[in-house]
C-alpha positions as CSV (number, residue, x, y, z in Angstrom):
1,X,69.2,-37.9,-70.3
2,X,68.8,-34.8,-68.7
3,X,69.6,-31.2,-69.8
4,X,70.0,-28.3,-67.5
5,X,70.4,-24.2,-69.1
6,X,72.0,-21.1,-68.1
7,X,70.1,-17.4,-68.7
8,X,71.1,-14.0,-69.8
9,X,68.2,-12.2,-68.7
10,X,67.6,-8.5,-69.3
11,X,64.8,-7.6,-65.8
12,X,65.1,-6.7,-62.2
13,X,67.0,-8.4,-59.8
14,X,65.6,-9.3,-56.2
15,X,67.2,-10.2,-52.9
16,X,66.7,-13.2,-51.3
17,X,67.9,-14.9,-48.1
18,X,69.5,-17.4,-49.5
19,X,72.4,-17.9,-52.0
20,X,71.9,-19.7,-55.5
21,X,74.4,-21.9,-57.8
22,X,74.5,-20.6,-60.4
23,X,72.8,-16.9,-62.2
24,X,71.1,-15.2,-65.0
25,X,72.2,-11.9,-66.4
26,X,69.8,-8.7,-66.7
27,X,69.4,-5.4,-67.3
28,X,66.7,-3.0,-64.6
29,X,63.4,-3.0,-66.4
30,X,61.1,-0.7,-64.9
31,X,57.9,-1.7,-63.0
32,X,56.0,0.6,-65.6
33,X,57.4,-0.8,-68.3
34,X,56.5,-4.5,-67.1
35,X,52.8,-3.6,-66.1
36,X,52.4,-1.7,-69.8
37,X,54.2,-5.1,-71.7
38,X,51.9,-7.7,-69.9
39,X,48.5,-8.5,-71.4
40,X,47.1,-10.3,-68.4
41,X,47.9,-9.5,-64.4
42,X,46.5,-11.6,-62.0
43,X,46.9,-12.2,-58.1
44,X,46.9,-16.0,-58.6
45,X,47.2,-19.0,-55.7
46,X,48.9,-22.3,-56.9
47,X,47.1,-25.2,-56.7
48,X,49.5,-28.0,-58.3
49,X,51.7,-28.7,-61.0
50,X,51.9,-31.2,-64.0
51,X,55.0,-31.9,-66.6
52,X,54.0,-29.7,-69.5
53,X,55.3,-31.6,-72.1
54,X,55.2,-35.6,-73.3
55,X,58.2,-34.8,-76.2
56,X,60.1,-31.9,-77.3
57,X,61.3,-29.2,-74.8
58,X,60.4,-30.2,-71.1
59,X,58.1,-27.8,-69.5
60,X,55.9,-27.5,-66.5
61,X,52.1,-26.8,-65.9
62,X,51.3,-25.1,-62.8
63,X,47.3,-25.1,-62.2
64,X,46.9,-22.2,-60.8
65,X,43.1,-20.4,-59.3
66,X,42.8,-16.7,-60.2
67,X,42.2,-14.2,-56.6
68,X,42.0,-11.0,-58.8
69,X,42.1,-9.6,-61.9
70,X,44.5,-6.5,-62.4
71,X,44.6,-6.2,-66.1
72,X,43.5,-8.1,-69.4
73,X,40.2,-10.3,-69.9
74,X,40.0,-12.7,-67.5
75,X,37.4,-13.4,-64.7
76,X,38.3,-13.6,-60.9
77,X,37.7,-17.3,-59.6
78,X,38.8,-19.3,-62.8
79,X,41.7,-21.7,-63.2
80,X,44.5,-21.8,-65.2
81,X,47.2,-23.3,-66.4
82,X,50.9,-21.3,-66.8
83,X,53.8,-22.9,-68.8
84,X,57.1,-22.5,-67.2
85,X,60.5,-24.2,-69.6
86,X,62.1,-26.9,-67.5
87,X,60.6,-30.0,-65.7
88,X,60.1,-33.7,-66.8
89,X,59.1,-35.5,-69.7
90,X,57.3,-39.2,-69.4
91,X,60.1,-40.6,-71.4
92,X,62.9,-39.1,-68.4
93,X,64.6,-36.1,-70.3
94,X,64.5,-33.3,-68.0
95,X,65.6,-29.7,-68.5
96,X,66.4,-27.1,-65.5
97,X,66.7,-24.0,-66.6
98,X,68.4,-22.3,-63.1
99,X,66.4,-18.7,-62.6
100,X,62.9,-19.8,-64.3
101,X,60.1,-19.1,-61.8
102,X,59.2,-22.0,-59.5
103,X,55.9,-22.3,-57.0
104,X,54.9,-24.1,-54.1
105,X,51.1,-25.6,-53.9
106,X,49.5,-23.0,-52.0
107,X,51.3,-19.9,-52.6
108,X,50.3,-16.6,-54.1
109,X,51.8,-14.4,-56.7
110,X,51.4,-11.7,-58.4
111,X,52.1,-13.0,-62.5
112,X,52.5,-10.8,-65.2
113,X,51.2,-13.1,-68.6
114,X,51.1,-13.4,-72.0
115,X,48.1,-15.8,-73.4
116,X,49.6,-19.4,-75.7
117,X,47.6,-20.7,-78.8
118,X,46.5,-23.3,-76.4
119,X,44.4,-21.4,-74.0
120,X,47.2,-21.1,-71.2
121,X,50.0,-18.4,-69.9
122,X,53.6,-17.9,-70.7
123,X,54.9,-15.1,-67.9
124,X,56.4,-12.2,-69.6
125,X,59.9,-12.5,-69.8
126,X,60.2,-15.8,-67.7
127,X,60.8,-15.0,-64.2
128,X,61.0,-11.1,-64.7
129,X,56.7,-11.4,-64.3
130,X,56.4,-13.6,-61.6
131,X,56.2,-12.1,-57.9
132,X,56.4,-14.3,-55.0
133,X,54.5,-13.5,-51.5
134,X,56.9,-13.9,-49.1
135,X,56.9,-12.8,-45.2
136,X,60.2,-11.9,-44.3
137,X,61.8,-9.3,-41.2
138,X,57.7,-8.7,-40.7
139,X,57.2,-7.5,-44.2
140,X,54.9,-8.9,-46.8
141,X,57.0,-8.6,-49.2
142,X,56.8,-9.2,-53.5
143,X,60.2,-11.2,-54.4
144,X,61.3,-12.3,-57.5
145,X,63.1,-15.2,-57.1
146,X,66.0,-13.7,-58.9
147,X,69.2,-15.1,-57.1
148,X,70.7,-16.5,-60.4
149,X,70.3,-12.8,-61.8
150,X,73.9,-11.4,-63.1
151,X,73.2,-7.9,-63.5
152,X,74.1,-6.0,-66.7
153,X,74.1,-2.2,-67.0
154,X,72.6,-0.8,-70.1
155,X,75.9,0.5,-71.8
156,X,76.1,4.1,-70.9
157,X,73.8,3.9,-67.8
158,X,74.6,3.2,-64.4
159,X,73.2,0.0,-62.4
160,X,70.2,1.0,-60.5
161,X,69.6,-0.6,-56.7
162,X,66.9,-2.8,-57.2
163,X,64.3,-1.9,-54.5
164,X,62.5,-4.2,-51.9
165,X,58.5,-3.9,-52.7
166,X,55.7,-4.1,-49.9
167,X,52.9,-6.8,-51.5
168,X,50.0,-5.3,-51.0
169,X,50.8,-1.5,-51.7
170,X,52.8,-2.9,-54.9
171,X,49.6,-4.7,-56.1
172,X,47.5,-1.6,-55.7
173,X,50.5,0.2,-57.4
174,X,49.9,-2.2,-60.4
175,X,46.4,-2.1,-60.6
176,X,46.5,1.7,-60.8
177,X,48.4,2.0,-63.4
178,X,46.8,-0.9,-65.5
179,X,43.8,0.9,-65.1
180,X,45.7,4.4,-66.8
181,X,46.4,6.2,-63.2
182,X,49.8,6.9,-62.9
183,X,50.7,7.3,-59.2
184,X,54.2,7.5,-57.6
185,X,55.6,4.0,-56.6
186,X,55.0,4.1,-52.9
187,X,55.1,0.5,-52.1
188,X,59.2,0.3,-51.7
189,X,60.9,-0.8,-48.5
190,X,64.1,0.7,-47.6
191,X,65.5,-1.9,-45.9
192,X,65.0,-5.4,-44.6
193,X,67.8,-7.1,-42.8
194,X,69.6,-10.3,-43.2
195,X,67.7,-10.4,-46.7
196,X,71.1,-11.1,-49.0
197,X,73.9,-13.1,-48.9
198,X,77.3,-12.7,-50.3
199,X,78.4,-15.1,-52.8
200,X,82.3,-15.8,-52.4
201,X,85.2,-16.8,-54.8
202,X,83.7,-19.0,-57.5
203,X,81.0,-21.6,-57.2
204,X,80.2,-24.6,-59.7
205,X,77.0,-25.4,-60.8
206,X,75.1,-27.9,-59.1
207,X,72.4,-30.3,-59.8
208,X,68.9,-30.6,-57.3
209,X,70.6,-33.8,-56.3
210,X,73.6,-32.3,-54.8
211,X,76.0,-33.2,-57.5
212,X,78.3,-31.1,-59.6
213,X,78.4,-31.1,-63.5
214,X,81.4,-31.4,-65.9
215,X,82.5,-32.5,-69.1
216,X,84.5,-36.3,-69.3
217,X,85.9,-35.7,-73.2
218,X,88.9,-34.0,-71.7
219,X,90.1,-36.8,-69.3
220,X,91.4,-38.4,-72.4
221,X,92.8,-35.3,-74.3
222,X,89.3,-35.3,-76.4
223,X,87.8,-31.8,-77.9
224,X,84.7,-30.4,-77.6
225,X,83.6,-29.1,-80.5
226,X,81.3,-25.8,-81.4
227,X,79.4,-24.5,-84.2
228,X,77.8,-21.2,-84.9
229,X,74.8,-20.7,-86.4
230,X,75.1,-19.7,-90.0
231,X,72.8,-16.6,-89.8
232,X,75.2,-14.5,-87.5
233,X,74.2,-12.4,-84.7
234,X,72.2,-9.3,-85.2
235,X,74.2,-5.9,-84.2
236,X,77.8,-7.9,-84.5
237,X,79.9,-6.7,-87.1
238,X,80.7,-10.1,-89.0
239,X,78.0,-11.6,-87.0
240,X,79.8,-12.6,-83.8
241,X,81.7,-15.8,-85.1
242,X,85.0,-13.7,-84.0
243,X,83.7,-13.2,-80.9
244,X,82.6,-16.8,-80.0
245,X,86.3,-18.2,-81.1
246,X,87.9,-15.7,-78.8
247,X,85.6,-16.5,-76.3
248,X,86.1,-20.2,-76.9
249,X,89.8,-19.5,-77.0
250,X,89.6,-18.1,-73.6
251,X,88.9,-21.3,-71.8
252,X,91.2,-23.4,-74.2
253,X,94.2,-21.3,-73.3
254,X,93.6,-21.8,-69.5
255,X,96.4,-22.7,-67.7
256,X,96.8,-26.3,-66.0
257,X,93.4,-27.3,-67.1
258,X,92.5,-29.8,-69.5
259,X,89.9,-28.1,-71.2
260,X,90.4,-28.2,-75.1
261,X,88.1,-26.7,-77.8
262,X,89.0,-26.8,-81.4
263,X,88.3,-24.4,-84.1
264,X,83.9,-23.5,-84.6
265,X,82.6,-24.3,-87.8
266,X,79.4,-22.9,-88.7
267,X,76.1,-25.1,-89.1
268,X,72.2,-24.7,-90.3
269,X,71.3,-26.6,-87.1
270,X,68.7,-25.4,-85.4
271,X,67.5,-27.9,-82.7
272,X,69.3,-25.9,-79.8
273,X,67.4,-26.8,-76.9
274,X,64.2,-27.8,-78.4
275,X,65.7,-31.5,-79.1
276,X,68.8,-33.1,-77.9
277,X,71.5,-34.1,-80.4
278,X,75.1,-34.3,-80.6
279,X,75.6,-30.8,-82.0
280,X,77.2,-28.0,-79.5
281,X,75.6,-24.6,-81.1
282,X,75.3,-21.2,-80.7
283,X,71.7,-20.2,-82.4
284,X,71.7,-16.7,-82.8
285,X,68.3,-14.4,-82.7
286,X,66.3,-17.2,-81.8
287,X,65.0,-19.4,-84.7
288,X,62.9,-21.5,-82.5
289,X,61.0,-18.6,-80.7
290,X,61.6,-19.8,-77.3
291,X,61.7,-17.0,-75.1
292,X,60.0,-13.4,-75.3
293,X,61.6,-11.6,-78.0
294,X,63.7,-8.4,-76.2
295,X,62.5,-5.3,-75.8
296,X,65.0,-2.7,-76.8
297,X,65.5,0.0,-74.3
298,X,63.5,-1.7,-71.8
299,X,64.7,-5.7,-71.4
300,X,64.1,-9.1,-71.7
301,X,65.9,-12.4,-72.4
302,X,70.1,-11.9,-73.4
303,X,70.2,-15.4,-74.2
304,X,69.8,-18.9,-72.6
305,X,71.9,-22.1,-72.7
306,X,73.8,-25.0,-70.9
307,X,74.8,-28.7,-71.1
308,X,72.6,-31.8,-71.6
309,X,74.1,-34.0,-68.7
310,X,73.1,-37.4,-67.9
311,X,70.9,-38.3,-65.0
312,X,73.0,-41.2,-63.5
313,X,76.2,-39.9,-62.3
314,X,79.8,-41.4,-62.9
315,X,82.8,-40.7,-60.4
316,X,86.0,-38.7,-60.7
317,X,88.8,-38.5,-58.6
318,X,86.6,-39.7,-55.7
319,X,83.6,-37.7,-56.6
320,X,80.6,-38.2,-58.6
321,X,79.5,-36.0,-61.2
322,X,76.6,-35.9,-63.7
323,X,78.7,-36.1,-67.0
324,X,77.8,-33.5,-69.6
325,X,77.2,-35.3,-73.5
326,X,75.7,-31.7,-75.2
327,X,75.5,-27.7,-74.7
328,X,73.8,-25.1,-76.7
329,X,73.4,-21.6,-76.6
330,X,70.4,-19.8,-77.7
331,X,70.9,-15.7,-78.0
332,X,66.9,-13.7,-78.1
333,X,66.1,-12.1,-81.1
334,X,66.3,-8.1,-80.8
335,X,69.2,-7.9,-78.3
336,X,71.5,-6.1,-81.8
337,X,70.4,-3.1,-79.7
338,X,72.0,-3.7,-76.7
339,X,75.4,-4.6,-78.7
340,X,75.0,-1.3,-80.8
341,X,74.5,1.1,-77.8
342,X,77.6,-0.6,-75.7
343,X,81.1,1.4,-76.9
344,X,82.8,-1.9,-77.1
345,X,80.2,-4.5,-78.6
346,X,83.1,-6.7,-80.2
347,X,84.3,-7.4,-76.3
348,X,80.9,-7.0,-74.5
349,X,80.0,-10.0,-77.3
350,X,83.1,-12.1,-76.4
351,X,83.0,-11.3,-72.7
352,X,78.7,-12.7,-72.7
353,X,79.9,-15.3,-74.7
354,X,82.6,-16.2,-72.5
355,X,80.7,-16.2,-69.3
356,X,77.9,-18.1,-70.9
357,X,80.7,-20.8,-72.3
358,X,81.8,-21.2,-68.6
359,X,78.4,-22.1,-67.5
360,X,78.3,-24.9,-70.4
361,X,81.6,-25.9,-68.2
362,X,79.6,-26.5,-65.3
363,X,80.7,-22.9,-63.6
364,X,78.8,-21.2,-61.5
365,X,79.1,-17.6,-60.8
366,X,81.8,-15.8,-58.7
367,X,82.0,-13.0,-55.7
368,X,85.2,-12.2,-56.8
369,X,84.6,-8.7,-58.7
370,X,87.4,-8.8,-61.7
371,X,86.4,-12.5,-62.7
372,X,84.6,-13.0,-65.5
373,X,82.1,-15.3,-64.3
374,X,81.4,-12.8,-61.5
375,X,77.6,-11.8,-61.1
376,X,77.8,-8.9,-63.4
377,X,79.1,-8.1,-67.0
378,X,81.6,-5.8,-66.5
379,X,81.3,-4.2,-70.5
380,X,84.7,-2.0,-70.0
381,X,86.4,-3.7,-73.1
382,X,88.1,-6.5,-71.7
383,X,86.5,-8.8,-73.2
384,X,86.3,-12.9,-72.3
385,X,89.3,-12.3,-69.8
386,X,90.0,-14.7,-67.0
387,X,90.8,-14.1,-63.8
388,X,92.7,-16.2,-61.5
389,X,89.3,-17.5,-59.8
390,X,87.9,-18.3,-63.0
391,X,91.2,-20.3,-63.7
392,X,90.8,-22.0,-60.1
393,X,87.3,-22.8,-60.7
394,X,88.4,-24.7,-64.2
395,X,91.1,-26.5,-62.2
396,X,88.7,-27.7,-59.8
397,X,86.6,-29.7,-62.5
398,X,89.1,-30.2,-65.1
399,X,92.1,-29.7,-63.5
400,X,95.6,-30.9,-65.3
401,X,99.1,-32.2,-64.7
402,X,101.9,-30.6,-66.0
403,X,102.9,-31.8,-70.0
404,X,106.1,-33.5,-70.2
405,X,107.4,-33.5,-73.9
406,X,109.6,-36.7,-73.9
407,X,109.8,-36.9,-77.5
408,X,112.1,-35.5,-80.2
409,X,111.6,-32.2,-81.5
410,X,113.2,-30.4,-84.1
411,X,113.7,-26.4,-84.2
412,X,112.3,-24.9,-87.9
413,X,113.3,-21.1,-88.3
414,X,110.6,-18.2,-89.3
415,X,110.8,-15.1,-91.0
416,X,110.6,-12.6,-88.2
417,X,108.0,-11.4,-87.1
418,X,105.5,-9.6,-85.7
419,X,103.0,-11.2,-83.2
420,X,101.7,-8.5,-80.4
421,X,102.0,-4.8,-79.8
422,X,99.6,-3.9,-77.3
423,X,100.8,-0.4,-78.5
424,X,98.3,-1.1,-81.3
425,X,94.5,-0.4,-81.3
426,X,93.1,-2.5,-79.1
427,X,92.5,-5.9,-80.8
428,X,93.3,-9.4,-80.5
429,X,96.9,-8.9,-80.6
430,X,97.4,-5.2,-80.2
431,X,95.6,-3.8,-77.0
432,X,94.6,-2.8,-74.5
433,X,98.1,-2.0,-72.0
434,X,98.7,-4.3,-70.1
435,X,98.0,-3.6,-66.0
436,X,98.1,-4.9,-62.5
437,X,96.2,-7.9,-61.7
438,X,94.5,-8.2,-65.7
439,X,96.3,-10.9,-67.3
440,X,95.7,-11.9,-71.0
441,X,95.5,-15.1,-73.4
442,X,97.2,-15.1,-76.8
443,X,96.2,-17.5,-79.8
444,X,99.1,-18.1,-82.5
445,X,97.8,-20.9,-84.6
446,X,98.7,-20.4,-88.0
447,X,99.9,-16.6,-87.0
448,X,103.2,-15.5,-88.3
449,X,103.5,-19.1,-90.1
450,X,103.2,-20.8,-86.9
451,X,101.7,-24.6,-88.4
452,X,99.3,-26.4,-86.2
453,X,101.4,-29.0,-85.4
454,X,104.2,-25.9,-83.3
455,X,104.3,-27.2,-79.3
456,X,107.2,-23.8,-78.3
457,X,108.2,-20.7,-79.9
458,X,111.6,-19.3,-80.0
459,X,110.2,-14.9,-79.2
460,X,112.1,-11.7,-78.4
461,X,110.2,-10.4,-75.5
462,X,110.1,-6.8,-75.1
463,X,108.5,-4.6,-72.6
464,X,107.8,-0.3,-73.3
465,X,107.1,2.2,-71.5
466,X,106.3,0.8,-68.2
467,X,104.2,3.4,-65.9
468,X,105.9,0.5,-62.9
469,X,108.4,-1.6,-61.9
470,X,108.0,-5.6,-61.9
471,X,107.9,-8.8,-64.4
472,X,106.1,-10.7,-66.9
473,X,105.3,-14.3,-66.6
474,X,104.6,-15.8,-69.9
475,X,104.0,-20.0,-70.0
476,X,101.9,-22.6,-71.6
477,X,98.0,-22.7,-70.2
478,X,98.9,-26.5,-70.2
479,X,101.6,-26.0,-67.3
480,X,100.0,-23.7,-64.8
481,X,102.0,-20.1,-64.1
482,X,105.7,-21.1,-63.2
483,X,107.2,-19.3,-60.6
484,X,110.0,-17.6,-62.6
485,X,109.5,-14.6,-64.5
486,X,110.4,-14.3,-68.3
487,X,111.1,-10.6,-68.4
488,X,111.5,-7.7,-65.4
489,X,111.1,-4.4,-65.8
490,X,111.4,-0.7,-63.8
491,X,109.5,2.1,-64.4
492,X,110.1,4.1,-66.9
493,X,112.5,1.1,-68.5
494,X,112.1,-0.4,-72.1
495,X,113.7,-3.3,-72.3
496,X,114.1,-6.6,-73.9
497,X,114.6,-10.5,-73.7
498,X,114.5,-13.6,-75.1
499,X,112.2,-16.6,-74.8
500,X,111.4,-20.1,-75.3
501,X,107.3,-20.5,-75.0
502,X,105.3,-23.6,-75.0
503,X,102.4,-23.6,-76.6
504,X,98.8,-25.4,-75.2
505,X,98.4,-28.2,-76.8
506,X,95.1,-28.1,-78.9
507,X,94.3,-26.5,-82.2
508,X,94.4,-22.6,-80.4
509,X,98.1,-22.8,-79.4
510,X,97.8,-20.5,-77.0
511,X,100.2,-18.6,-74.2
512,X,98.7,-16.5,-71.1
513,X,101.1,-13.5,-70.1
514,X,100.6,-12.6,-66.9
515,X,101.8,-8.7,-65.0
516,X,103.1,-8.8,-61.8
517,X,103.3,-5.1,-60.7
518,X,102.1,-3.3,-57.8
519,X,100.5,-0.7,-60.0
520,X,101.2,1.3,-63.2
521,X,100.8,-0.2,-66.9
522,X,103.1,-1.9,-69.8
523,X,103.1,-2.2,-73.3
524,X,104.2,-5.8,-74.3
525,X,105.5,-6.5,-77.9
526,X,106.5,-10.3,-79.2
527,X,108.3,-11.2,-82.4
528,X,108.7,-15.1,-83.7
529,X,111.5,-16.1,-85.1
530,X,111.3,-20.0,-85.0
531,X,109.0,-22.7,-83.4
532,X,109.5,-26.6,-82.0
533,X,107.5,-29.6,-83.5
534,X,107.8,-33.3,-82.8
535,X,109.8,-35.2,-85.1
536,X,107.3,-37.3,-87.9
């Protein structure tokens, strides 16, 4: 069995020449704030490595000889050992955790660590404390290997440049101000060319071996099922179990896909990814104590998390794929802070939650800049919202043929009533207005007296105050967007229609409605009056 993890990471991000899998998620941290945090610096050269652990979470030991002492007691000349989560165990579990530090025998760093009970060195905040020497463009340069970083603005700020940093003057730099002498940073490069790469559309997570990762329950029309930690998260009104259902509900609406989560429950769990069991949870504020506890207004770990996956691989439509048996989620303790500074932290929740969720899909990240599993949280209110590349790169794992409903069903009348006004607050079923390009997804089980067992909905559709002309498309997730539209519209036009809607076909019962304008916005409002179910 094998497990690999996905980060949210609150640090600095740094530019490498070559383009990663999958990402983390941070917040800038500053260089000050890193050298004042660490207890130990030391220029170090790596001598070997060694799995760090015989049961329990997998971890590595990297033997390392010390070349100088910046800060903290520690002699130049010793060796030691520094623990980095992921590697092998003797009994073959394995654990990649995509963004934690890595080193070559024989390479130098500059590590920023913490001293362990057992006489070695975590580094601070994972890979945020770990500089690599690298020669590059004829620059010495000091590179965090960062290229799963997704970058996260603290709410209200805006995104910092991350700057390049020249080895040697940024060492000095350090020791300074270890030492209490506060200089000006003068070790940063302007520029160093053909140091990044571009990352396009979507990518999908991808094993050392080559192979891609993806869950085999939904082949069959199986669920995956969630739980949430009891406890609730810090700095969440209601303690983020809303958000993770939306978020869950997100990928369960999405069209021609089979993906299908039912309802969370809640559990006392706690094993996360300390031991592997059968249990898909998200542990909030990190009962376990497995990462650095976050630093509010400077940074840290978000949260960490991914699927347990098997080590043999098993094929699919022609390909192989390591099939994925667990995920958990494991959010830091302290990071209520970062939710209660952003303006939204209801949908900056859902959206984290959402784009961690599509990692435990086997997602990578996206170039595309309105996707959700793009390289940066976007934190504007919208929430676990999928755009069409985050659709295509669900299709391309768990993609879905059309649902035919040969059986009988039998139309049962309903009250009317109310089921959207995006004229409302914003809200799960009020808004924000709808606009160009930003479609959403809809849950209705058990809204409106919709049962569980409802596969359509007989709606009136109507559209108000449109700021543009053009159409709604409204269909089942489980069909894929039809070609026709439901309801068209011109500017300035309210007006009305009515509807037969399919529903997806797990316990969410969702519909996506999707804009087609060339610009402008438009309020949507949807009222029941009846639903389909099969015949007993």
């Amino acid at each position: 069995m094998q497990q690999t993890t996905r980060l949210f990471v609150l640090g600095v991000l740094a530019l490498l020449a070559s383009a990663a899998v999958s990402a983390t998620s941070y917040v800038p941290v500053s260089d000050a704030d890193l050298v004042d945090q660490a207890p130990v610096i030391a220029l170090v050269e790596i001598q070997g490595s060694d799995p760090g652990s015989k049961s329990g979470s997998p971890s590595t030991a990297y033997r390392a000889r010390v070349e100088k002492v910046l800060k903290g007691a520690m002699a130049s000349g010793v060796r030691i050992g520094v623990r980095v989560p992921g590697g092998s165990r003797a009994d073959g579990v394995s654990l990649r955790i995509w963004g934690a530090p890595r080193f070559a025998k024989g390479e130098r760093a500059l590590l920023f660590l913490s001293p362990r009970l057992d006489g070695s060195y975590d580094i601070v905040h994972l890979m945020l404390g770990a500089f690599h020497e690298v020669r590059t463009g004829g620059h010495l340069l000091a590179v965090r290997h960062l290229a799963d970083a997704r970058p996260v603005a603290w709410p209200g700020k805006p995104l910092p440049r991350e700057p390049l940093r020249d080895f040697d003057r940024f060492v000095s730099w350090v020791g300074n101000r270890a030492r209490g002498l506060r200089k000006q940073a003068d070790y940063q490069i302007l520029e160093v060319p053909g140091l990044d790469k571009i990352t396009e559309d979507f990518t999908l997570l991808q094993h050392p071996d080559g192979f891609n990762l993806r869950w085999f329950t939904f082949d069959s029309f199986g669920q995956v099922h969630w739980d949430a930690h009891e406890e609730g998260q810090q700095g969440l009104a209601g303690g983020g179990f809303t958000e993770f259902q939306l978020a869950l509900g997100a990928w369960a609406s999405n069209p021609g896909t089979r993906i299908n989560f039912d309802r969370p429950g809640t559990t006392n769990d706690t094993s996360g990814l300390e031991i592997y069991d059968t249990v898909n949870a998200i542990l909030f504020n990190d009962p376990n104590g497995e990462v650095s506890p976050f630093v509010c207004g400077s940074g840290g770990v978000l949260a960490m998390g991914g699927p347990w996956i098997e080590s043999s691989t098993t094929s699919y439509n022609g390909n192989s794929y390591h099939r994925i048996m667990n995920a958990d989620i494991v959010v830091n303790d302290g990071i209520g802070c970062f939710f209660s500074a952003s303006s939204t932290p209801s949908w900056a929740a859902e959206e984290l939650f959402g784009h961690e969720l599509g990692h435990t899909l086997g997602l990578g990240h996206s170039g595309v800049a309105e996707a959700l599993m793009r390289s940066s949280l976007h934190d504007d209110g919208r929430g676990a919202l999928l755009h069409n590349d985050d659709r295509a790169a669900a299709a391309a794992l768990y993609s879905s043929p059309p649902v035919s409903f040969n059986q009988p069903l039998e139309f049962f009348t309903l009250t009317p009533c109310r089921l959207l006004d995006t004229r409302n607050p914003n809200g799960d079923y009020g808004g924000p207005v709808f606009k160009a390009g930003f479609p959403r997804s809809f849950l209705l089980a058990s809204r409106c007296g919709i049962p569980n067992n409802a596969v359509a909905v007989s709606v009136n559709v109507t559209v108000v105050s449109p700021t543009g002309s053009g159409y709604f498309r409204l269909f089942s997730p489980d069909e894929g967007e039809p070609d026709t539209s439901t309801i068209s519209f011109s500017n300035g036009q309210t007006r009305g229609n009515n509807a037969i809607l399919r529903l997806t076909l797990n316990l969410y019962q969702g519909f996506t409605a999707v804009p087609v304008m060339a610009n402008g916005t438009a309020h949507l409002v949807m009222d029941v009056n009846g639903y389909f179910a099969y015949l007993p």
